[in-house]
VOGU-3710 file (C-alpha; in Angstrom, 3 decimals, decimal comma):
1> xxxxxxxxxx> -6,825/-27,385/34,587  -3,365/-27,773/35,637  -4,222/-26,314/38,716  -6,762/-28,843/39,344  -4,097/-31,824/38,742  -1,485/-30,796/41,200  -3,963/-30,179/43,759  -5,959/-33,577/44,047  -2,262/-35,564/43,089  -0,718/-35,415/46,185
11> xxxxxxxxxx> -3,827/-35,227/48,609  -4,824/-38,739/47,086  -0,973/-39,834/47,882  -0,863/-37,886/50,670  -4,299/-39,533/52,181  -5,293/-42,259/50,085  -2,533/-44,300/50,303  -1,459/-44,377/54,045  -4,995/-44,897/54,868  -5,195/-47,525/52,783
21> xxxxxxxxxx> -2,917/-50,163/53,718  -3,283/-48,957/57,436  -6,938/-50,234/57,006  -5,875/-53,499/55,071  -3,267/-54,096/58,241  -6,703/-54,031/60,754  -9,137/-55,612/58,118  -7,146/-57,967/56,917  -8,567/-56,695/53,327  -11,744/-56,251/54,021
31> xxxxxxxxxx> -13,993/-52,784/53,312  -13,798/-50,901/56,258  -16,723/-48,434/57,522  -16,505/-44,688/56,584  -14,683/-43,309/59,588  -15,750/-39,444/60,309  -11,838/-37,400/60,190  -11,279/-35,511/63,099  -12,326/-31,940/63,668  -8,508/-30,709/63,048
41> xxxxxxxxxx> -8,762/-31,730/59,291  -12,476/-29,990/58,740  -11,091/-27,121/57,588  -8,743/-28,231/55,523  -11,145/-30,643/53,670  -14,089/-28,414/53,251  -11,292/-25,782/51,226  -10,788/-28,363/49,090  -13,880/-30,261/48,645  -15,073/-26,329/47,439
51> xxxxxxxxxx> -11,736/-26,085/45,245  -13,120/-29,384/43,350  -16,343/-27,973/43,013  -14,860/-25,146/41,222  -12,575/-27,119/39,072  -15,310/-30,148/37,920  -17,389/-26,709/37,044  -14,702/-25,321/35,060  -14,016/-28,593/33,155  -17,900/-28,636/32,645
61> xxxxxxxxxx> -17,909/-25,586/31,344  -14,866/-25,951/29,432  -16,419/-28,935/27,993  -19,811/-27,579/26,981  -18,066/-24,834/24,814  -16,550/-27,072/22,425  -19,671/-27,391/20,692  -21,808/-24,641/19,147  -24,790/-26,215/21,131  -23,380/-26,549/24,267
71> xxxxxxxxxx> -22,309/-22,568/24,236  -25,030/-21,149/26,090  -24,558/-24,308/28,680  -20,591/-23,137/28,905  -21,938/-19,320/29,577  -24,304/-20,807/32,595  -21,467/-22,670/33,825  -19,244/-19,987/33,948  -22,096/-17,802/35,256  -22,254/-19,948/38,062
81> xxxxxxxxxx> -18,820/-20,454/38,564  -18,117/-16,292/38,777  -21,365/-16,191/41,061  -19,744/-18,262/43,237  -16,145/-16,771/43,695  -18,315/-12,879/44,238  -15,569/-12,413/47,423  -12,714/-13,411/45,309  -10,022/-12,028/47,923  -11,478/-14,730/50,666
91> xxxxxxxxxx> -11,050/-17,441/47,629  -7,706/-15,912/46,915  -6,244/-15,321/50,395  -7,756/-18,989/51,333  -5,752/-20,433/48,464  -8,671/-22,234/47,071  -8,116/-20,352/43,420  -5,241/-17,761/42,768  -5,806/-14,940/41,278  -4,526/-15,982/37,835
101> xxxxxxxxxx> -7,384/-18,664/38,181  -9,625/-16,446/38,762  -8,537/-14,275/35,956  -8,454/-17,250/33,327  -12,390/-17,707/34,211  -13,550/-14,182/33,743  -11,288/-14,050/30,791  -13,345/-17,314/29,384  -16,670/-15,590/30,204  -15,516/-12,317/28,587
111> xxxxxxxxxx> -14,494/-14,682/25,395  -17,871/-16,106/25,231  -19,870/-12,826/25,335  -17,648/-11,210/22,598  -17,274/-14,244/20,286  -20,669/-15,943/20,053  -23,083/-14,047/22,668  -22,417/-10,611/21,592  -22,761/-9,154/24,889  -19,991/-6,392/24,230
121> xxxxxxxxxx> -20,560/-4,488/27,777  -20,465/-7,800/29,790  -17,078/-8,975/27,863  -15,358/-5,721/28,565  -16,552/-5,747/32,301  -14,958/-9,749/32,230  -11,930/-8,622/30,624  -11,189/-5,829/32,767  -11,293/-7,442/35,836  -9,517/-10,710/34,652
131> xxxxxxxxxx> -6,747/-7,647/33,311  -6,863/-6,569/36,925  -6,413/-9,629/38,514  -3,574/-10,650/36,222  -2,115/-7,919/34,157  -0,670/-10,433/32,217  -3,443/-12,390/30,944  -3,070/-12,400/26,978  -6,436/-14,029/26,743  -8,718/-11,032/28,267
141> xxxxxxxxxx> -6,320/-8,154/27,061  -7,474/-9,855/23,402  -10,571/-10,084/24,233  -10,822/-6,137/25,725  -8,962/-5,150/22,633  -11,312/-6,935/20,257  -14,602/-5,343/21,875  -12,918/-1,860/21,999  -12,315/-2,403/18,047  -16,350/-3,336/17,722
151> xxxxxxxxxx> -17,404/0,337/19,736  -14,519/2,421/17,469  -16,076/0,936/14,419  -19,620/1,205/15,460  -18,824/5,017/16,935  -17,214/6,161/13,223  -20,094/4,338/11,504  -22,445/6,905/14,293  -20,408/9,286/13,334  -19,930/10,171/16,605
161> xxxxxxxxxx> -18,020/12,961/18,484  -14,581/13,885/17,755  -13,546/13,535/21,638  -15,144/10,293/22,443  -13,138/8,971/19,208  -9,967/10,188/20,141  -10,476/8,478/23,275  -11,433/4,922/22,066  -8,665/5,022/19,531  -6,055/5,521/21,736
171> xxxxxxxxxx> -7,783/2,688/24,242  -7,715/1,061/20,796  -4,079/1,282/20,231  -3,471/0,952/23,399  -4,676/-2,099/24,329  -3,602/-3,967/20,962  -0,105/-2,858/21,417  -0,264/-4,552/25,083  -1,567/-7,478/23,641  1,644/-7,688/21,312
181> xxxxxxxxxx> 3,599/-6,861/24,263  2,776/-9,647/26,311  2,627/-12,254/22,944  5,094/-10,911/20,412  3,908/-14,064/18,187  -0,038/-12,398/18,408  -0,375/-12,331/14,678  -3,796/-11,747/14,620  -3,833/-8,436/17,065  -0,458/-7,569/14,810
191> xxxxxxxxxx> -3,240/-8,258/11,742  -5,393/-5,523/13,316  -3,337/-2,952/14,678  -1,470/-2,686/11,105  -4,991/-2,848/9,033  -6,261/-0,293/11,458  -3,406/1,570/11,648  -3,025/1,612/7,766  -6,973/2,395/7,092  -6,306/5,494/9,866
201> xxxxxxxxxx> -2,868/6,869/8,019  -0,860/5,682/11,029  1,684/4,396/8,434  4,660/3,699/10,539  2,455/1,678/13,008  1,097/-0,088/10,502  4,705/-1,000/8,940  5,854/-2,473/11,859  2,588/-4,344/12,587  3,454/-6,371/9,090
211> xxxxxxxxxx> 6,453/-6,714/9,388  6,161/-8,615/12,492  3,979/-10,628/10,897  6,766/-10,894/7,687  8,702/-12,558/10,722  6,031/-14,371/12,490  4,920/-16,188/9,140  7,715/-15,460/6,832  6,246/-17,522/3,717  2,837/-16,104/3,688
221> xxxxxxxxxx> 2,694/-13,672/0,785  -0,399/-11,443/1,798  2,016/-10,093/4,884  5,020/-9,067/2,115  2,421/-7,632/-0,497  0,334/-5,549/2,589  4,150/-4,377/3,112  5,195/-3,756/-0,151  1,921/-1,407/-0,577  2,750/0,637/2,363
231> xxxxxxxxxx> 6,285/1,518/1,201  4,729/2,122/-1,896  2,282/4,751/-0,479  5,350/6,217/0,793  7,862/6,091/-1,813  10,225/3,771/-0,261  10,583/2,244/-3,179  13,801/0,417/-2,387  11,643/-1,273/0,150  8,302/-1,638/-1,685
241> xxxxxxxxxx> 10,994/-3,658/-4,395  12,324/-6,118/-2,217  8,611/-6,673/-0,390  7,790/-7,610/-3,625  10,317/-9,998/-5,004  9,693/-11,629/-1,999  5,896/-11,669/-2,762  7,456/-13,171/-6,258  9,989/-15,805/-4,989  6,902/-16,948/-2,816
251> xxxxxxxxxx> 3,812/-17,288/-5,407  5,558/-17,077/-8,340  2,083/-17,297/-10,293  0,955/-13,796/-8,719  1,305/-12,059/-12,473  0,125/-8,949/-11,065  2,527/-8,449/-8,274  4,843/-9,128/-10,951  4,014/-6,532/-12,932  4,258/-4,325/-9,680
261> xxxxxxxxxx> 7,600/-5,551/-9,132  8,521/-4,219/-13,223  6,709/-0,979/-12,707  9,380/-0,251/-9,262  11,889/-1,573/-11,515  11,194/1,602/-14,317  10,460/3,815/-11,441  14,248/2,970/-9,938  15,558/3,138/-13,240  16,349/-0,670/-13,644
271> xxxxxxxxxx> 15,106/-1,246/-17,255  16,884/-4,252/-18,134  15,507/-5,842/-14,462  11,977/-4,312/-15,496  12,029/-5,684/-19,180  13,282/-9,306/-18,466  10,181/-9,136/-14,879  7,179/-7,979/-17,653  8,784/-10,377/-20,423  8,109/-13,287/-17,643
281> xxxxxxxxxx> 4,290/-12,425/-17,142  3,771/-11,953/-21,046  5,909/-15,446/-21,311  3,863/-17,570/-18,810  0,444/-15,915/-20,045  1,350/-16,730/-23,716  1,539/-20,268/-22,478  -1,826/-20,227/-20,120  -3,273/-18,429/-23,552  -1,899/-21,351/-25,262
291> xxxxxxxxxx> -4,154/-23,891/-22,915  -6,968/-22,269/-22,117  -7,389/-19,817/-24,505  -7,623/-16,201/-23,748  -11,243/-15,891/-22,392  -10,575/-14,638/-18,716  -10,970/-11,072/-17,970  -7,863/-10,795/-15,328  -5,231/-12,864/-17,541  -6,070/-9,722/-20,359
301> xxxxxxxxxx> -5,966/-7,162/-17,870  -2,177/-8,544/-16,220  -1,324/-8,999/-20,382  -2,153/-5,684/-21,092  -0,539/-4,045/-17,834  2,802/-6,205/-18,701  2,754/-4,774/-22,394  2,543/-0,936/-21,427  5,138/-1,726/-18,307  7,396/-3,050/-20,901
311> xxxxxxxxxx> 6,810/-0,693/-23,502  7,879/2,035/-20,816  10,960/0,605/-20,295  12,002/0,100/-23,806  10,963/4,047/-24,262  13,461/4,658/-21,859  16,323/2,980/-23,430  15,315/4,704/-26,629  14,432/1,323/-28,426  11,700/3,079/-30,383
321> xxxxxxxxxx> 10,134/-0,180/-32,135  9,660/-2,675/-28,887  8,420/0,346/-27,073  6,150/0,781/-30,450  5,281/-2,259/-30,877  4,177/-3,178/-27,281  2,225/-0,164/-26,071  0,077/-0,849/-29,843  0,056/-4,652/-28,754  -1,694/-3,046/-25,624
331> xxxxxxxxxx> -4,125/-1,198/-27,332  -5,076/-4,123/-29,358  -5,943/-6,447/-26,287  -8,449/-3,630/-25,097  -10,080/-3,487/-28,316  -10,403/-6,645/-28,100  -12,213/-7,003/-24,895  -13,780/-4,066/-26,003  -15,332/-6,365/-28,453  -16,251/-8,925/-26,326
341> xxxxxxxxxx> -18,964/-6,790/-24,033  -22,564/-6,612/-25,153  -24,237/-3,964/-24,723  -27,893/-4,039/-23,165  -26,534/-4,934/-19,237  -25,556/-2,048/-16,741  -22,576/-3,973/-15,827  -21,509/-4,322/-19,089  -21,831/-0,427/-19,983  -20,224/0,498/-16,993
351> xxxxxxxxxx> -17,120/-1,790/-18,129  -17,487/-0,774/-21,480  -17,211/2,954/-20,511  -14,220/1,907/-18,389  -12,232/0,059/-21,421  -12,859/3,149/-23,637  -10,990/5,456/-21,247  -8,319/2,713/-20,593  -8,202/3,216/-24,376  -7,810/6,454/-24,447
361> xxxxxxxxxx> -5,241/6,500/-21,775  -3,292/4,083/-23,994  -3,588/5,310/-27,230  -2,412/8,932/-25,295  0,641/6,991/-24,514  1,318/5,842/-27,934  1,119/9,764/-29,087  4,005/10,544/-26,138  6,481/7,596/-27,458  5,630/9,435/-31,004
371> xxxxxxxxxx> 6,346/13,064/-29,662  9,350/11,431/-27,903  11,122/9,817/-30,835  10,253/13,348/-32,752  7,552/11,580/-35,228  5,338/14,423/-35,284  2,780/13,274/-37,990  2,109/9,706/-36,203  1,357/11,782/-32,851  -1,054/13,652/-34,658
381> xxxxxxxxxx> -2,870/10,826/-35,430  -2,900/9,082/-32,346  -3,929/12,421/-30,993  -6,603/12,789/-33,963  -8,044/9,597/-32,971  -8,459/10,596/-29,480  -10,125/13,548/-29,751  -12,669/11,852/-32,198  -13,852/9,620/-29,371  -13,615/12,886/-26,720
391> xxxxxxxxxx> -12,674/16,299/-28,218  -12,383/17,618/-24,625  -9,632/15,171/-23,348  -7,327/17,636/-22,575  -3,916/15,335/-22,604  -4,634/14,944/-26,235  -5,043/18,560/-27,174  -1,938/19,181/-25,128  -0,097/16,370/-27,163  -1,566/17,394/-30,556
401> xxxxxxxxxx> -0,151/20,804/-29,931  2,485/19,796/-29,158  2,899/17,919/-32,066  1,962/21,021/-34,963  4,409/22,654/-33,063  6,778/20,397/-33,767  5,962/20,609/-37,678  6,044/24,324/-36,981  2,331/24,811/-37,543  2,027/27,777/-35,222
411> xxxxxxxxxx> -1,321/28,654/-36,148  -2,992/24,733/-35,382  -0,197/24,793/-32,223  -1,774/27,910/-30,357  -5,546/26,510/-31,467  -4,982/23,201/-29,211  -2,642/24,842/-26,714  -5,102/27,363/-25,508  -8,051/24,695/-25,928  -6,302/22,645/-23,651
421> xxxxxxxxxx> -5,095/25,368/-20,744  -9,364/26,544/-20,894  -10,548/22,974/-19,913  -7,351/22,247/-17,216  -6,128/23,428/-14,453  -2,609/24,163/-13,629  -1,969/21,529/-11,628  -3,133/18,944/-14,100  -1,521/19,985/-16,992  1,562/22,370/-16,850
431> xxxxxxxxxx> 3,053/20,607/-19,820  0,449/22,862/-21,849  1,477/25,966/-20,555  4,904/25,488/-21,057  4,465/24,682/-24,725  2,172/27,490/-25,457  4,983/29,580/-23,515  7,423/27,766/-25,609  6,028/28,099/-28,959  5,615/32,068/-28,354
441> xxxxxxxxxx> 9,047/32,073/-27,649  10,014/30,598/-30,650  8,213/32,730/-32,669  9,176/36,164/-30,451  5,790/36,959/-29,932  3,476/37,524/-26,850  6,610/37,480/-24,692  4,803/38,966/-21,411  2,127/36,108/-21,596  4,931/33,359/-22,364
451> xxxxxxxxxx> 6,641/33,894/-18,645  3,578/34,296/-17,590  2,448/30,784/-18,406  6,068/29,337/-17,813  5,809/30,606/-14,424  2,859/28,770/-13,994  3,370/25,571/-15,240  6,982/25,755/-12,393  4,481/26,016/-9,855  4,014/22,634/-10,550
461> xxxxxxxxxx> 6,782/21,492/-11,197  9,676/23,755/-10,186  12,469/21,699/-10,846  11,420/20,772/-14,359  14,818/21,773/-16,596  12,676/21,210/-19,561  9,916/24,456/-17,800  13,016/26,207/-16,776  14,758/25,892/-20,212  11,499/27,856/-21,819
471> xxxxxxxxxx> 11,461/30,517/-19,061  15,633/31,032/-19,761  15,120/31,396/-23,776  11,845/33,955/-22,956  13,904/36,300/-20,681  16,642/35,828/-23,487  14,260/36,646/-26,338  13,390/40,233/-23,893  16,851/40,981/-23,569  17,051/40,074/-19,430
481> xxxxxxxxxx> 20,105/38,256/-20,168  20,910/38,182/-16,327  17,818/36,026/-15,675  18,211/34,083/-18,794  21,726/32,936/-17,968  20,221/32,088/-14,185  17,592/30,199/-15,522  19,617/28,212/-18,111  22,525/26,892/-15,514  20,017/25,687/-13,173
491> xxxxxxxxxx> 18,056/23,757/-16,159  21,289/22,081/-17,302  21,813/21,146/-13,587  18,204/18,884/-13,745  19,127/17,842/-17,502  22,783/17,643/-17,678  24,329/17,400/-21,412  20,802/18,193/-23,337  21,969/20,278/-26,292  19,441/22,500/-26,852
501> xxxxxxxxxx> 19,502/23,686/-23,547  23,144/24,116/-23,768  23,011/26,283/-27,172  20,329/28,602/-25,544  22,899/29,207/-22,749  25,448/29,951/-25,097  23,490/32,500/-26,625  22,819/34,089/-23,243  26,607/33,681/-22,607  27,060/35,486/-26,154
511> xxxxxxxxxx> 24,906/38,458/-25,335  26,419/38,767/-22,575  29,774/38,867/-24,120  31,172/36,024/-22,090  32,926/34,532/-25,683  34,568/31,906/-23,789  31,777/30,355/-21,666  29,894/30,685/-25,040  32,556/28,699/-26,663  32,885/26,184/-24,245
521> xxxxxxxxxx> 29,108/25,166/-23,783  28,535/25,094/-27,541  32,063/22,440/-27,937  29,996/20,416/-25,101  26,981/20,369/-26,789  28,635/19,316/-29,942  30,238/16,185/-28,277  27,188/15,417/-27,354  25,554/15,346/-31,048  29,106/15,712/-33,117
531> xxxxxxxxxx> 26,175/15,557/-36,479  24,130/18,218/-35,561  25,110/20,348/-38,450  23,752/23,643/-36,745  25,626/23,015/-33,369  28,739/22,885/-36,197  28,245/25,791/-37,696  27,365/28,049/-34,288  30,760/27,291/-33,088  32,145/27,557/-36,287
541> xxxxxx> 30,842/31,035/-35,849  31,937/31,923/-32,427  35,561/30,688/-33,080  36,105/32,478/-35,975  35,468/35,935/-33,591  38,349/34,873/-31,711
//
């Protein structure tokens, strides 16, 4: 339209005016008779009597597409305006449109048949050629960009060949990333190249698509939290952290990025920041409880994630009764929904079924704090409970195990161990194996078998010191003292001052009749636990050999 203006503006001063007040001068004021212009001007005004033609069709058309009615009016329009420029080099090299002009109407046309006419091949012929004509032109690159998106999705949804994919998602890419190139403020082709670039495992694409749009619109929260996810996927969790106190500081009522925020807290090891972020959620719940009453399925669920977050974090700082009595508070909320469902609806079996392993999950976690804190006969009730419900749920035979081993019932130990390795795999439980291992170890027996399953459970996790400990004592308890003492040092270097690995080592050291290192580890380890009376009385021993 601009266009338009500073074309009529000065031919009505240039024109207009001059003839004007030369015909009030003969006429004395009067309304002269039409006068024909001479045949010098013809050309001239028949170039621009067509370029008006063109612009009162483009404000028509302009005008029509306000409206939802008046859209397939706007399409003619344009229709008839594109008809009409077919040789757009003679309009271009006449200087009745430019080529930008041009561009900005096929870029309209291609607009209309994406948006609202769904004519996807006539859009991207429009937008190509307004992209030729003007390489910049934002408008049509968008427009291409969006109707590339619709034949990618439609081709996947085909399932369509491999080759013809690769080739629309790089047009794909492509073309969004030129579309951010010419408007770096473009949030909504930044919005699709990062949710397509995410949903396609082109992470680093899709980080800096949102966090353009972090700067673009800096205090809307779904940008930071689309962020914060992304690091998380990747482990930045430095990153995912600050994405999500930002999240925080801007909806401070989001509970459940909250919680997010105290689970990257544990995982950094930041309990006191974790504790005081889940003791905010259970705080401003308590008081929405307090209003409202606690009716609404999220507000439990963000309770109950904020009670095992914090209970986590109190485990950590070896506060045995908050971490106690929050992961049991837990428990009780999903009992308590639990409650709530009636049975006799799909729906409600479904999230019945879903609460009872949520449950079980739990109550799994209340058996670990017990194993933890060395209460062996409370873990084997947790764990009894469990297995009542499922007696296949393999983390609970593991635990319960675990947990007759620890009251050295060997016989019940071995009975859940080896129940639990026949219904896992390796990969999902290697704790098993290495407690089985363990306990033969312990006991000197089935020595071959115990490095056997050892080994396996390092396959999955290779620099456990807690795996590599029980591998050390079983090549100790065959006399390969060599291997023992390897495996030993490099478990103290992932679990620096534990004592019990330290008086295996010293052991190894003493078989080896290294008296000194022996002496040395055992007056670490009993700095570490100065009332361990057995620690006392091993070094006791060794000194008095001196």
């Amino acid at each position: 339209m601009k266009h338009f203006k500073v074309l009529l503006i000065p031919v009505l001063i240039a024109v207009c005016l001059p003839l004007g007040s030369n015909l009030q001068a003969q006429t004395g004021g009067e309304t002269p008779e039409l006068v024909a212009l001479r045949d010098a001007d013809t050309g001239l005004n028949a170039d621009m009597t067509r370029a008006a033609e063109l612009y009162t069709q483009l404000m028509r058309a302009v005008y029509h597409r306000i409206g939802e009615r008046g859209l397939s009016k706007s399409k003619a329009l344009y229709d008839a305006l594109i008809e009409g420029i077919d040789d757009s080099s003679a309009i271009i090299k006449k200087e009745i449109l430019s080529a930008r002009e041009i561009s900005f109407i096929y870029a309209e046309r291609a607009s209309l048949r994406n948006s609202n006419l769904q004519d996807l091949p006539g859009a991207e012929e429009d937008a190509e050629i307004a992209i030729k004509l003007n390489p910049e032109n934002v408008k049509a690159t968008w427009v291409l960009a969006q109707v590339v998106i619709k034949r990618f999705d439609y081709s996947i949804r085909q399932s369509r060949n491999g080759k013809r994919l690769d080739t629309l998602q790089k047009k794909m890419f492509d073309t969004l990333n030129r579309v951010v190139e010419l408007d770096p403020n473009h949030d909504r082709a930044y919005f699709y190249l990062g949710s397509i670039a995410r949903d396609l495992g082109k992470i680093e694409l899709a980080v800096t698509s949102f966090k353009a749009l972090t700067r673009i619109m800096p205090y809307d929260d779904r940008y930071h939290k689309e962020l914060a996810e992304l690091y998380d996927t990747q482990n930045r969790l430095d990153e995912a952290l600050q994405s999500y106190k930002r999240v925080v500081t801007i909806r401070p009522e989001q509970k459940s990025a909250r919680n997010r925020l105290g689970q990257l807290y544990l995982q950094t090891g930041d309990y006191p920041a974790a504790i005081k972020t889940f003791l905010s959620v259970l705080e401003e719940q308590s008081e929405t409880n307090n209003v409202t009453g606690r009716t609404t399925r999220n507000f439990s669920a963000v309770e109950i994630d904020a009670h095992e977050g914090i209970s986590l974090a109190y485990q950590a700082q070896d506060n045995f009764e908050r971490s106690e009595f929050h992961i049991t508070r837990a428990i009780n909320l999903l009992e308590e929904r639990a409650k709530r469902i009636q049975t006799g609806w799909r729906t409600r079996n479904r999230e019945r079924a879903e609460l009872t392993e949520q449950i079980q999950k739990t109550r799994y976690t209340l058996g670990q704090i017990y194993l933890k804190f060395n209460m062996p006969r409370e873990a084997v009730r947790t764990f009894t409970r469990i297995l009542a419900v499922d007696d296949k749920y393999v983390p609970a035979l593991s635990g319960i195990g675990m947990a007759y081993q620890m009251q050295e019932d060997v016989k019940r130990a071995e009975t859940y161990l080896r129940r639990a390795i026949e219904l896992s795999t390796e990969e999902e439980l290697p704790d098993a194996y290495n407690a089985l291992g363990y306990l033969y170890a312990e006991q000197g027996i089935n020595l071959d078998e115990a490095a056997a399953l050892v080994r396996r459970a390092l396959k999955s996790i290779p620099k456990s010191g807690a795996y590599l400990d029980s591998l050390g004592l079983i090549y100790f308890k065959q006399g390969k003292l060599d291997a023992a003492i390897e495996n030993l040092e490099q478990a103290l270097r992932y679990l620096p001052d534990t004592p019990e690995i330290l008086l295996h080592l010293a052991d190894a050291y003493l078989g080896k009749g290294l008296k000194q290192k022996a002496l040395q580890t055992l007056e670490q380890a009993v700095l570490l636990e100065p009332n361990n009376a057995e620690l006392r009385q091993r070094l006791d021993a060794v000194k008095s050999d001196f």
